[in-house]
N, C-alpha and C positions, 0 to 999 in steps of 0.2 A: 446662678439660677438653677434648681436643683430638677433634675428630670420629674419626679413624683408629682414636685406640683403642679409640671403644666397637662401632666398625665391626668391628674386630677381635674383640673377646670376643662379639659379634651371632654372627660368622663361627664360632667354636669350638662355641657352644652349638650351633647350627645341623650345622654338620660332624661333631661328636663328637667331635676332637681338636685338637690345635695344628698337626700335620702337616699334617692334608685341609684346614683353614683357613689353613695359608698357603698349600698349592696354588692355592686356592681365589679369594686376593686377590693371588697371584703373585709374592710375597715371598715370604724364609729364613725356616724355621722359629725360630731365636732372634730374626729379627726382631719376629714376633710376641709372643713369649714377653716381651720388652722392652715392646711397649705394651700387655701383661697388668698386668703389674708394674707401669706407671705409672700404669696406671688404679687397680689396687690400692692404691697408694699413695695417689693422689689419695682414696680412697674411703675409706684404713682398714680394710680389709677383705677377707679372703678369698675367693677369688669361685669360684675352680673347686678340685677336690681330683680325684684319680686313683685309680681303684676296681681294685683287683688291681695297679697299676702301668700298667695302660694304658686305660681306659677314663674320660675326663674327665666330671665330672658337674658341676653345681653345688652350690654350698654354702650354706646357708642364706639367707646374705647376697646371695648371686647371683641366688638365684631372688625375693628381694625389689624388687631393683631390674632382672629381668632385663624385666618390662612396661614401665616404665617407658621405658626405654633402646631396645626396637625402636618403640613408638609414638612415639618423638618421631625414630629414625632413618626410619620412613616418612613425618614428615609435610617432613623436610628432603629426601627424594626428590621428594615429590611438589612443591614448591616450587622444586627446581631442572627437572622436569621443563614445571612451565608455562613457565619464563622461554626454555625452549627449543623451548614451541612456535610456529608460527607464526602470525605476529596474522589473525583471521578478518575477511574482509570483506565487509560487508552485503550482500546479495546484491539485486537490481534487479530492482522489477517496473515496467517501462515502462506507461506509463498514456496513452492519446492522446482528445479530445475536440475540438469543435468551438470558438470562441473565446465565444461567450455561453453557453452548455450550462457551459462549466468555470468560468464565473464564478459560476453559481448556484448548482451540486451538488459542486463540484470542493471545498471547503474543509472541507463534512461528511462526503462519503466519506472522505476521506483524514486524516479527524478519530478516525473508524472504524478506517481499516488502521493507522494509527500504536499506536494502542492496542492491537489483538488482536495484530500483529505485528512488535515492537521491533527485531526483525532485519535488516527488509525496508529498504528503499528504496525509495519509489516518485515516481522522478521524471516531468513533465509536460512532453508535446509539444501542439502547435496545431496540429490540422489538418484539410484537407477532410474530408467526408464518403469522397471519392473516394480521398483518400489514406489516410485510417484506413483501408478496405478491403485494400488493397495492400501497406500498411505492415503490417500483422497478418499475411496472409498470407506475405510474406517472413521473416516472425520479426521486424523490427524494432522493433513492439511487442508486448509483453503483455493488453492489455486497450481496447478499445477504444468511445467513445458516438458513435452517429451515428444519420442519420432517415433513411436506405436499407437497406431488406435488399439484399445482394451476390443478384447477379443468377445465379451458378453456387454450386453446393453445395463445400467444398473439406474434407480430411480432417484440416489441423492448425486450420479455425477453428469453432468454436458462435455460436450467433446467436441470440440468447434477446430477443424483446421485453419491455421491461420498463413501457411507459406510452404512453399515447394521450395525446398534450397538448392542451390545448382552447386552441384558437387567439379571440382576441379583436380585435375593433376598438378603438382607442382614438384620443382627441383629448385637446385644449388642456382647463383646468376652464372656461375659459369658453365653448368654442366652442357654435354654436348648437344643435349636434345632443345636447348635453347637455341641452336643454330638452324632446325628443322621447322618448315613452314607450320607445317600439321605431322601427325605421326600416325601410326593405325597401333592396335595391340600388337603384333606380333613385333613390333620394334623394341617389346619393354623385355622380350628371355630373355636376355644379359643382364636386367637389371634387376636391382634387391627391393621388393616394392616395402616399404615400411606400413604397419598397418595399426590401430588404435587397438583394437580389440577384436578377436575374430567374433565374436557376437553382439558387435556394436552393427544396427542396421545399416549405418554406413555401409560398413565394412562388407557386409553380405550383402548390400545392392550392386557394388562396385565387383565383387568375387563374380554374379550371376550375370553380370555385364562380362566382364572379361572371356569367362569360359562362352556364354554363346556368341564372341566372337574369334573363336578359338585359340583364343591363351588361355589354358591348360595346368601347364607346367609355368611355374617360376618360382623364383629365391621369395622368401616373406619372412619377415623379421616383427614380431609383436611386441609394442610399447604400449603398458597401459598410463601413458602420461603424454597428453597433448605439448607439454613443452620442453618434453625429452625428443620426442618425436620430433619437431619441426627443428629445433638442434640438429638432431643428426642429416637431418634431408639438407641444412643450410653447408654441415660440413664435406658433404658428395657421399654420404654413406649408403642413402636411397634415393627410392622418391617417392612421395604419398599419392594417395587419393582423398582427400579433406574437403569437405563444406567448406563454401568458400567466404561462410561468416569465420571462420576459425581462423583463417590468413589474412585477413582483411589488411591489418595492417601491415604484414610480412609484404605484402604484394605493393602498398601504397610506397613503402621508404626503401624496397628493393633488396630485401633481403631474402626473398624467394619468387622463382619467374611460375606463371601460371605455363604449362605447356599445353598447345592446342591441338584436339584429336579429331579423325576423319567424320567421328560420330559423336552427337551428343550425348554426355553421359545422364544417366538416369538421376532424377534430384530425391533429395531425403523428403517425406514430407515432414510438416511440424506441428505439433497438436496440442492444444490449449485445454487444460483440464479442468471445469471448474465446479465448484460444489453448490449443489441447490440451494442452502442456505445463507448465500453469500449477498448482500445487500445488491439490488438490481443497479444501481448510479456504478459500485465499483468493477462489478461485472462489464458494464458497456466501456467504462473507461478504462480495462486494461486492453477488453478484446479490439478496441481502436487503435490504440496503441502500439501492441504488439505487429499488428497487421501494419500501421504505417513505420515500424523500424526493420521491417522485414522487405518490406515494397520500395526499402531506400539502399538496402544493401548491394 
């Protein structure tokens, strides 16, 4: 049964006649008339009859198979219709974080967008805190974690803090200070504080803490690698000051002791970057997100 000609008798019922249906398909009217008759043939069947001689109608037989016949030619439209559309491509939500921040939270956020939004993409860049700033605002990325608020207000970024991290001491399990209830600063001059970056804000919250309680003077040693760093503090080299999302697990399997001090230490805050243009659904559901992986640590 050859597609044209049930396209053809679709064409007649539709038009009224054989004439306005070959107009219609841009073919001779005997053209048509020919794959009337082959369908009829194929079928057995009478399909259209002529009312006064000019007015074409259907014939019993026609109107039983005439549902048939356009529901299966709309679903052969609609079929060649997809093959010619154009294939759609995931569309990119740029995503940028700090290098220990994306190692903790990075794998459950994105555990989250993958689920809610099978369309998206959301590839990961590593960068400053100073460069997430800059890189959002130029459009370059989409979303952004860092522990600065931008220091001017701008109209494509939002700046939502999401967590206060509480910043920790930690040592070796065996060092001495593991045997000490609580400690105060001036117990750490003898020791080598290991530190990430001296302009990581960490690092100069925990500096600004120390001197107004007057430690001054001490040994510091600069590792710009979080897992050089807690290396050497596990082999007794020093001892940090770290977020205490950064130890999480050092602390859980006991490969480094948190040590506890007369005062609480001042916590990093944590700032969610995001760009005006970012669709509002993924916007609510990172900043939920974020906020409850940070409220569990």
């Amino acid at each position: 049964m050859e597609l044209k000609n049930i396209e053809a008798f679709l064409m007649v019922v539709e038009k009224g006649s054989f004439s306005a249906a070959a107009d219609a398909l841009y073919i001779s009217q005997p053209t048509i008339s020919v794959r009337i008759q082959q369908l009829e043939k194929e079928l057995n069947s009478t399909l259209f009859e002529r009312e006064n001689g000019k007015k074409t109608t259907l014939t019993h037989s026609g109107k039983k198979v005439y549902h048939y016949f356009h529901e299966a030619f709309q679903l052969i439209e609609k079929a060649q219709d997809i093959l010619k559309e154009k294939p759609v491509h995931s569309q990119k939500i740029k995503i940028s974080c700090t290098n220990h921040m994306g190692v903790e939270i990075m794998p459950e956020i994105l555990k989250i967008l993958y689920d809610c939004f099978p369309g998206f993409e959301f590839p990961i860049e590593i960068r400053s805190t100073e460069q997430i700033t800059e890189d959002i605002r130029t459009g370059k990325i989409d979303i952004g974690f860092a522990y600065v608020h931008p220091k001017e207000n701008h109209p494509d970024l939002s700046v939502i803090k999401i967590a206060d991290e509480q910043n920790i001491l930690v040592c070796a399990p065996d060092h001495p200070l593991t045997k000490l209830d609580k400690i105060v600063p001036s117990d750490l001059e003898n020791e080598r504080i290991i530190v990430y970056n001296r302009e990581f804000v960490t690092t100069k919250i925990i500096g600004q803490f120390l001197e107004k309680n007057h430690l001054k003077e001490y040994k510091e040693v600069e590792i710009n690698n979080v897992g050089w760093l807690k290396m050497m503090v596990r082999k007794r080299l020093g001892v940090a000051f770290l977020q205490e999302i950064i130890v999480q697990e050092e602390l859980k399997n006991g490969k480094l002791k948190k040590v506890t001090l007369n005062k609480s230490l001042p916590p990093t805050p944590i700032y969610l970057f995001l760009h005006s243009e970012l669709p509002q659904n993924i916007k609510e559901t990172i900043i939920q997100t974020s906020k409850r992986i940070f409220s569990q640590l």
